[in-house]
N, C-alpha and C positions, 0 to 999 in steps of 0.2 A: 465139590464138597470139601470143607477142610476138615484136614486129620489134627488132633491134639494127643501129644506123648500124656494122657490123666491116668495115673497110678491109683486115682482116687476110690474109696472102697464103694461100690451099688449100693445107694440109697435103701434097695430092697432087700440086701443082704447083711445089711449094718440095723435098719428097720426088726427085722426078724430075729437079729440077735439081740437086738436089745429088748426085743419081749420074751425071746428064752429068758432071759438072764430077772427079766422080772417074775417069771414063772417060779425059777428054780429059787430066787429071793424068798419069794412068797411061802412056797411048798416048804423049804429047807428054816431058815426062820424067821419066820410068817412077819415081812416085813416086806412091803409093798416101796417105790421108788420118792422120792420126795426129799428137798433139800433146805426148804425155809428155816425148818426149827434148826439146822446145822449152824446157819448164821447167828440167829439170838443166842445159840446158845457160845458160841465162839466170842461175842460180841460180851455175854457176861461175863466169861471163862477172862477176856482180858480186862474187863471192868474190875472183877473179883484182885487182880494181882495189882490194882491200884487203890481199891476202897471199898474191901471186904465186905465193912460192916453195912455199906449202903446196900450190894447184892444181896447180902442175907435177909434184909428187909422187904425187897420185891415180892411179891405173891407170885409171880410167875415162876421164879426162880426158886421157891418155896416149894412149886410142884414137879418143876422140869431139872431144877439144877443148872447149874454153867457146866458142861462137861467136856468131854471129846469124847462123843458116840460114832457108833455106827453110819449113820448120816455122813458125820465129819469125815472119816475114814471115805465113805463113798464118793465127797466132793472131791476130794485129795486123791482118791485113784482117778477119776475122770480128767482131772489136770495132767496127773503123772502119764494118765493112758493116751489121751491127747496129743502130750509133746511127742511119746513115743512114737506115735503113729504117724504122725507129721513129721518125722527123722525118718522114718523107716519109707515112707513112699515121696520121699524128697520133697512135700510141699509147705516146709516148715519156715517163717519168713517172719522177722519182726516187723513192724508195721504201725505205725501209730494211727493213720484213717485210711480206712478201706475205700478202694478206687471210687465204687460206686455212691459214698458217702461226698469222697472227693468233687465227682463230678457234680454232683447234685448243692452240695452245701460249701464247698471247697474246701480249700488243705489245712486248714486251720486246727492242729492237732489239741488244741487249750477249749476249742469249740466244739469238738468233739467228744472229747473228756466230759466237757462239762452238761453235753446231752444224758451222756452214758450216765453220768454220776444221778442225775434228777431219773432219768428214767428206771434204774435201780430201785432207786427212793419211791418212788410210785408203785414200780410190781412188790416191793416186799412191802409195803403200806398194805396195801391189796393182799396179800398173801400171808399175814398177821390178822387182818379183820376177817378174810376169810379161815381162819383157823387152822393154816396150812396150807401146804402147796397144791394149788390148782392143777399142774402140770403132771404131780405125783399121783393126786388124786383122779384126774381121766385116765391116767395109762393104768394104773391101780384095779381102778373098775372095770376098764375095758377087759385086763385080765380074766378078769369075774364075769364076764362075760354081758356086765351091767348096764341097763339103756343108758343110765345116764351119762355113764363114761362115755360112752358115743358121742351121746349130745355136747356133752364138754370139751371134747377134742376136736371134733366139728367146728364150734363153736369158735375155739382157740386159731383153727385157720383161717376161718371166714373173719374174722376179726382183726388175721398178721394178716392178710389179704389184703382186703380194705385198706387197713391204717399201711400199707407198702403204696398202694397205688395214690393212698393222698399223699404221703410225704414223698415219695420219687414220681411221681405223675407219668407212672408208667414208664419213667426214662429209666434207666441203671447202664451197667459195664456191656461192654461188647465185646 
């Protein structure tokens, strides 16, 4: 059997704190997880400091504003809490493509980028016509104890499931 020194935090202990922490969200002020509208609105918040009067004219931004909300703040601690945690259990490592990415697709870090970049582009497409973050909204519901959130988060595996096995055909890291 092989031993590995993994400082890495249980999936089931990281899992359960992050539904505390959507709980206490919720309960304390009544703001459920979710990160899409962080983006549009960052995204107008730098439009607005090059051509003001074009954002002022948006409808969206009409109702939402370009700000730095809550959201923003959340995305920015998740970065900050990330790096931290990745210092603190020594498995912090720059990296342009991940081994698994490597084996399968190879070292091409310009080809990797340029995955990530379209695939981005797709989930927030998707996450704009759906009126928000899907991701926010299963773990959101699930809180609430709501079927659908079940379904949705289901849903979301069976789905990164799937689309893993067709794009690594079942190969990845060893």
């Amino acid at each position: 059997m092989e031993t590995t020194d993994n400082k890495a935090w249980s999936p089931y202990v990281a899992g359960s704190l992050t539904g505390l922490v959507i709980i206490v969200s919720a309960w304390i002020a009544g703001n459920y997880f979710g990160a899409s509208t962080c983006f549009v609105r960052v995204s107008g918040f730098i439009e607005q400091l090059f051509s003001p009067s074009k954002v002022a004219t948006m409808d969206y931004f009409k109702w939402f504003g370009p700000k730095v909300d809550w959201q923003v703040m959340m995305v920015l601690g998740i970065l900050i809490g990330a790096f931290i945690s990745s210092l603190a259990d020594g498995s912090f490592k720059v990296k342009a493509v991940p081994d698994m990415w490597a084996e399968r697709f190879g070292p091409s870090p310009v080809k990797r980028s340029a995955f990530a970049f379209l695939g981005g582009i797709i989930l927030m497409f998707g996450a704009r016509m759906a009126g928000g973050c899907p991701s926010g909204y299963g773990l959101g519901a699930m809180v609430q104890l709501a079927v659908s959130g079940l379904i949705v988060v289901m849903c979301f595996f069976a789905g990164g499931i799937a689309f893993a096995q067709i794009i690594y055909r079942g190969g990845g890291s060893k």
